[in-house]
C-alpha positions as CSV (number, residue, x, y, z in Angstrom):
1,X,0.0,0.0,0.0
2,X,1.5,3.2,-1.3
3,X,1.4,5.9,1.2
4,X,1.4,10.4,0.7
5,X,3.2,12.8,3.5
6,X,3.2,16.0,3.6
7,X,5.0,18.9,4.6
8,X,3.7,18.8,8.0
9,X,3.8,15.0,8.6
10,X,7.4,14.9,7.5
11,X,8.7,17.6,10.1
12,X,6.9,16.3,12.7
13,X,8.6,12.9,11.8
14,X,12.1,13.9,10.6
15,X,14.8,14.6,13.5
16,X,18.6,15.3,12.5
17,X,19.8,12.8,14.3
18,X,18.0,10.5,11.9
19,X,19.3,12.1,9.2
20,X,22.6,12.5,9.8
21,X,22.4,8.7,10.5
22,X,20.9,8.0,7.2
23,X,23.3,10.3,5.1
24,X,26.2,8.5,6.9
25,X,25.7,4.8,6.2
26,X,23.8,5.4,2.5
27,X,27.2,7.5,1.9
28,X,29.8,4.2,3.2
29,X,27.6,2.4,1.1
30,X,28.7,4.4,-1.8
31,X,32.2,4.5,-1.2
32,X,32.3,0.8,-1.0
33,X,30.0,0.5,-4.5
34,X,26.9,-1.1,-2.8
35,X,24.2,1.9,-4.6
36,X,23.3,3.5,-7.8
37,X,23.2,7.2,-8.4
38,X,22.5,9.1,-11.2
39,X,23.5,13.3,-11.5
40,X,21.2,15.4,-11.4
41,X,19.3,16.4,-14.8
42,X,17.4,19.5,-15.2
43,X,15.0,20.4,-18.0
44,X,15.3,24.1,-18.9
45,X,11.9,26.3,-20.0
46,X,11.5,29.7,-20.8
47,X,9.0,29.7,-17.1
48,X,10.5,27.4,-15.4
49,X,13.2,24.3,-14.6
50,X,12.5,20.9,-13.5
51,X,15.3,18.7,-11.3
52,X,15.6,15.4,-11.0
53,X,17.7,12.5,-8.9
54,X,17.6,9.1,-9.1
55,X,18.9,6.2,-7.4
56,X,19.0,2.7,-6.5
57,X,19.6,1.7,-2.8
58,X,19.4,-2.0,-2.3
59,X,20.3,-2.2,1.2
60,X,16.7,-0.4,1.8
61,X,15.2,-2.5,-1.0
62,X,14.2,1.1,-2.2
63,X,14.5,2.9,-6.3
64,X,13.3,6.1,-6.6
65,X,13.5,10.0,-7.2
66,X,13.7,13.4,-5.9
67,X,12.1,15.8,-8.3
68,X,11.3,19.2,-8.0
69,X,10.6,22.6,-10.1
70,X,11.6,25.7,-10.0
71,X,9.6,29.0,-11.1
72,X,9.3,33.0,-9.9
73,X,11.4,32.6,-7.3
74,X,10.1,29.2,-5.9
75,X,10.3,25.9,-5.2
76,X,8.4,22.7,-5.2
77,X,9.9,19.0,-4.1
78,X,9.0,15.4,-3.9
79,X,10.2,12.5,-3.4
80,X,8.8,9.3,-4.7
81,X,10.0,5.8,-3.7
82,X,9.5,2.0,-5.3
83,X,9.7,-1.2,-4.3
84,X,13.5,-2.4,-5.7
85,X,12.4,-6.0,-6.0
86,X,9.1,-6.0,-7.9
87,X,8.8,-2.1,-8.8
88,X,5.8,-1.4,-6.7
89,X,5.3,1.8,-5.6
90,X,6.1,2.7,-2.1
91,X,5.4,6.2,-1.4
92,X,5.3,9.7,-2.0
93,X,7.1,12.3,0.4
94,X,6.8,16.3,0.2
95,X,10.6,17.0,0.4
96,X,11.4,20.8,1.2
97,X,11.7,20.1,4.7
98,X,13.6,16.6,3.8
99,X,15.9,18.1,1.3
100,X,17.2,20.7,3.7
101,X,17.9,18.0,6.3
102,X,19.3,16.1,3.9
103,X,21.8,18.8,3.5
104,X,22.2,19.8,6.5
105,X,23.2,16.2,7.9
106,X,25.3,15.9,4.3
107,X,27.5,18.7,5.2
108,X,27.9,17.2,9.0
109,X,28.9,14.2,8.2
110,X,31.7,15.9,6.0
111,X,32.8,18.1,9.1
112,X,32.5,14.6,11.3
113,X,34.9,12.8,8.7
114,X,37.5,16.2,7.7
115,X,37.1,19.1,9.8
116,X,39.3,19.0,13.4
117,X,37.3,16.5,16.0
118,X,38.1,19.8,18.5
119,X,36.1,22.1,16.0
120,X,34.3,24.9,18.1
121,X,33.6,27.9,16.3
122,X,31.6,27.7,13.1
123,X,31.0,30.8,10.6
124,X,28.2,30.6,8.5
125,X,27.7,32.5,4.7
126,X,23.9,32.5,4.1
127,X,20.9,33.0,6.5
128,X,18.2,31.3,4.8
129,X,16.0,28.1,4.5
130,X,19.4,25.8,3.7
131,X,21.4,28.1,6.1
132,X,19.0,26.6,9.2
133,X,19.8,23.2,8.4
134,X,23.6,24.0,8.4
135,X,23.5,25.1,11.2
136,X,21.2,22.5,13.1
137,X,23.4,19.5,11.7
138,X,26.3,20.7,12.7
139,X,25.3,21.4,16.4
140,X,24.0,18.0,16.6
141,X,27.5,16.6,15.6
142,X,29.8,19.1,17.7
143,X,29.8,21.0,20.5
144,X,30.0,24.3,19.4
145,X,30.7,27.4,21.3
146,X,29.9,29.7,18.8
147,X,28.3,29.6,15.5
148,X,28.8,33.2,13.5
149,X,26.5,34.3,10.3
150,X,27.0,36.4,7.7
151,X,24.4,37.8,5.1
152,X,23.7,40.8,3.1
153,X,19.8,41.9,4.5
154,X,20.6,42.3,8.4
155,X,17.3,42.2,9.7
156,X,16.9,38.8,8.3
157,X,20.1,38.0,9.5
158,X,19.0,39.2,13.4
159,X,16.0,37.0,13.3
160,X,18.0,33.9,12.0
161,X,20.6,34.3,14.9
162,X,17.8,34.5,17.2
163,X,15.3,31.7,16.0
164,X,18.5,29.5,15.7
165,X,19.8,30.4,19.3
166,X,16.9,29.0,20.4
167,X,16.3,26.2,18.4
168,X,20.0,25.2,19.2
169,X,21.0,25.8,22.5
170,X,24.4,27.1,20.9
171,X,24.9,30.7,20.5
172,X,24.6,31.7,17.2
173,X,25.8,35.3,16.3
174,X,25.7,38.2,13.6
175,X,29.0,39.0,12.2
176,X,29.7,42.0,11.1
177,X,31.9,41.0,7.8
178,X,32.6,38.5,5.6
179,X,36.5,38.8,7.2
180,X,35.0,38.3,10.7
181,X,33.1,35.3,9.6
182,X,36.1,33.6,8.5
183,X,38.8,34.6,10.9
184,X,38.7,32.4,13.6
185,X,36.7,29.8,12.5
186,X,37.2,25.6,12.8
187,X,34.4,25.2,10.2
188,X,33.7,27.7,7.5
189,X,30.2,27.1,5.6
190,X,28.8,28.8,2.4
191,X,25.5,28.1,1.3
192,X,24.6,31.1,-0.7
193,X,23.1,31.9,-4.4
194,X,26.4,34.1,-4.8
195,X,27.8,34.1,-8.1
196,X,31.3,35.6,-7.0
197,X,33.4,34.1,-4.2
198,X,32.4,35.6,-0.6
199,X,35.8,35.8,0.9
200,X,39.4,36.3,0.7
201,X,41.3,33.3,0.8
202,X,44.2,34.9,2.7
203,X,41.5,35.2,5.9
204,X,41.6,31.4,5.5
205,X,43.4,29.8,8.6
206,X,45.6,26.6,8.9
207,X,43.3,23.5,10.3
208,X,40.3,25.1,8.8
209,X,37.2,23.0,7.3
210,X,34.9,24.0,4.8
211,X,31.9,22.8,3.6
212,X,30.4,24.8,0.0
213,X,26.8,24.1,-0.6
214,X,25.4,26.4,-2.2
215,X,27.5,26.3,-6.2
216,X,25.6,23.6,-7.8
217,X,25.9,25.2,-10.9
218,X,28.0,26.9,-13.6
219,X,25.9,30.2,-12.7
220,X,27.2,29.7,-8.8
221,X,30.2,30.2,-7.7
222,X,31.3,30.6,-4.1
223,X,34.7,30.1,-3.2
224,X,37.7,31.8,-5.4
225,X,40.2,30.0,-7.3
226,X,43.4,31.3,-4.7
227,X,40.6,29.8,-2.2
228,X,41.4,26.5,-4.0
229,X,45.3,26.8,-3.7
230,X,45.2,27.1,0.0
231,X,42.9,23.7,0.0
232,X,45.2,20.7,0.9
233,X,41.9,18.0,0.2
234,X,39.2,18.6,-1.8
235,X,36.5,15.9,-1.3
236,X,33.0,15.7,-3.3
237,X,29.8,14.0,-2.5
238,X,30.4,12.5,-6.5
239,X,33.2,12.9,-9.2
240,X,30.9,12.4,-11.5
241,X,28.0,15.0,-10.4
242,X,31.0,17.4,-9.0
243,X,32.4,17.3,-12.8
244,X,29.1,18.5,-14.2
245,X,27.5,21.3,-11.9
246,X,30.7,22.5,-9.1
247,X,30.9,26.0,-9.7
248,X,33.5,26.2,-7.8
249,X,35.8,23.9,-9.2
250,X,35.1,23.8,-12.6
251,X,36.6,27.2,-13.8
252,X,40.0,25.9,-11.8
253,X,39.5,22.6,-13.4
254,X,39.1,24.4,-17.3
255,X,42.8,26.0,-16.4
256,X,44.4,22.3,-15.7
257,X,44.8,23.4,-11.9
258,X,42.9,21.2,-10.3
259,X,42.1,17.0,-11.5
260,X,39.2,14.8,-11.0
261,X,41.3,12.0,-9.7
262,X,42.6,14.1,-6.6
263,X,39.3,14.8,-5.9
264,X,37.9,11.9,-2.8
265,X,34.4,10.9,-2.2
266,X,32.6,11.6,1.4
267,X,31.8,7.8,1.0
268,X,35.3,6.7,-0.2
269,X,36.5,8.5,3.4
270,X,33.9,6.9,5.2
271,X,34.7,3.6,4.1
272,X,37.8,4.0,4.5
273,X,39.3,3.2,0.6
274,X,40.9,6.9,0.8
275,X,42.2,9.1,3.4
276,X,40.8,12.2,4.6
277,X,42.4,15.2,6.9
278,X,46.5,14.3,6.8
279,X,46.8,16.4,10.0
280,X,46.1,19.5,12.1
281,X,47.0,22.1,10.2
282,X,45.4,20.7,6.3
283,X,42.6,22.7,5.5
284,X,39.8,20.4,3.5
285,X,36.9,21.3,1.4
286,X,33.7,19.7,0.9
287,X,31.7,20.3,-2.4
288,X,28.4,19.2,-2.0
289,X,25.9,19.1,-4.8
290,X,23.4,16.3,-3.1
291,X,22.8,13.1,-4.2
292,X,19.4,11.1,-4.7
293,X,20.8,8.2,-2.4
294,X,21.2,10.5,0.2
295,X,17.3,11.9,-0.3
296,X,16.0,7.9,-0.5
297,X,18.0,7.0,2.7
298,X,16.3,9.8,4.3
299,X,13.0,9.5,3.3
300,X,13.0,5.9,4.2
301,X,13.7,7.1,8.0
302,X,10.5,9.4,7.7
303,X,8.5,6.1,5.9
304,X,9.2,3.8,9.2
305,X,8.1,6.3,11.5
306,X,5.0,7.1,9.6
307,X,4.6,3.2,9.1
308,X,4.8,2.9,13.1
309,X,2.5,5.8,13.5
310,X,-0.3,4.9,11.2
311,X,-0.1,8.2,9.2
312,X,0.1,9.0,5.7
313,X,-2.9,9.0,3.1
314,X,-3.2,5.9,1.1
315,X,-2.4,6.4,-2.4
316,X,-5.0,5.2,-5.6
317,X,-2.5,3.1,-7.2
């Protein structure tokens, strides 16, 4: 029986900790071969764009996708999920609330596996929707003294430090530069729509990790190239989905001064078939673009709970 869950059923379903969880073993799973992924594909019209993931995860005897349009500023997501031994289908899952966990917990696990285990201060590009789920992931994996956040429209910026104090428990700060942001911090995250790098590379300092989220597309573009010279590992969620959208590292990679096969996977890390941080003082980067493995492993944590709890609306197929 094919179940539907909403928006609301999700988010009172969906806790990090259950993400983070899912993102970690679906992404072992792919370092050591066990699941199918497919990059993303977008079909472009005049009005508006439509997304799509796929993947196969066997070990959840789940196949599915994460689709979801784009159009005057906003955004719709699903994700829908089938049976991988007879093709039946499963169930369908709003996913805006999902898809920000999902990235949230993807750029955690990255900090878990490459930033400093001692990692205390945390500066933050970006203060919206995706920015939340940054933030929330990564005090769930550290303990974290101080969480600082940059963005351009203050007031917005003021209620985000304030709504994510509370929901945190950490203290979570304006900062009143993009210099301030960086200084100082064990764990620099982006997650932006910025189309030119947000900040110097010189403020950049030795044992620093940083996880890019937001340049998933030629059009983005987040970190500069002299940013990339000072990175000692650069590690992607996939080659193959880093080689067709990274904005950040595909101009570098155009000029010969960067190469695919230097690149590690989170999963390859995880399951140990390559190494991550070489010592204290490396400075790592995470590129994450999202992969539909990582939406299916979630979604199957929300589709237990809702199984337990009897909710969902059954579907006509």
């Amino acid at each position: 029986m094919a179940i539907y869950l909403g928006e609301r059923e999700v988010e009172a379903l969906l806790e990090m900790p259950a993400a983070i969880e899912a993102v970690e073993t679906v992404m072992a799973a792919h370092g050591r071969g066990e699941v199918v992924d497919y990059s993303r594909q977008r079909v472009r019209l005049p009005g508006s764009v439509t997304h799509m993931l796929q993947a196969g995860v066997p070990y959840l005897n789940l196949t599915g996708f994460k689709v979801y349009t784009s159009s005057g500023g906003k955004a719709r997501f699903w994700v829908h999920l089938f049976d991988a031994s007879n093709g039946d289908p499963v169930a369908v899952l709003e996913a805006d609330r999902l898809g920000m966990m999902r990235t949230g917990a993807a750029g955690a696990v990255a900090a878990r596996w490459l930033a400093r285990p001692d990692a205390a201060v945390v500066g933050v590009f970006g203060a919206g929707w995706q920015a939340e789920g940054q933030v929330q992931a990564l005090c769930s994996v550290f303990e974290l003294s101080r969480v600082k956040v940059f963005a351009r429209d203050r007031e917005r910026l003021t209620r985000f430090c304030e709504r994510m104090t509370a929901l945190t428990a950490c203290e979570v700060v304006p900062a009143a530069s993009a210099e301030e942001t960086v200084r100082g911090s064990d764990i620099v995250v982006t997650v932006t729509t910025a189309a030119k790098p947000l900040f110097d590379a010189a403020w950049i300092e030795p044992g620093t990790h940083i996880n890019a989220a937001g340049s998933n597309s030629l059009a983005r573009q987040e970190l500069s190239e002299s940013c990339l010279r000072r990175v000692d590992l650069i590690c992607v969620d996939a080659r193959e989905t880093a080689l067709r959208e990274a904005g950040d590292l595909l101009p570098a990679l155009e000029k010969g001064r960067t190469q695919p096969g230097r690149w590690v996977e989170l999963g390859e890390v995880i399951a140990g078939v390559r190494p991550g941080r070489a010592n204290t003082s490396a400075i790592s980067l995470f590129e994450s673009q999202g992969m539909g493995i990582q939406d299916i492993a979630v979604a199957s944590k929300v589709l237990t709970l809702a199984r337990e709890r009897g909710l969902g609306t059954t579907l006509p197929y």
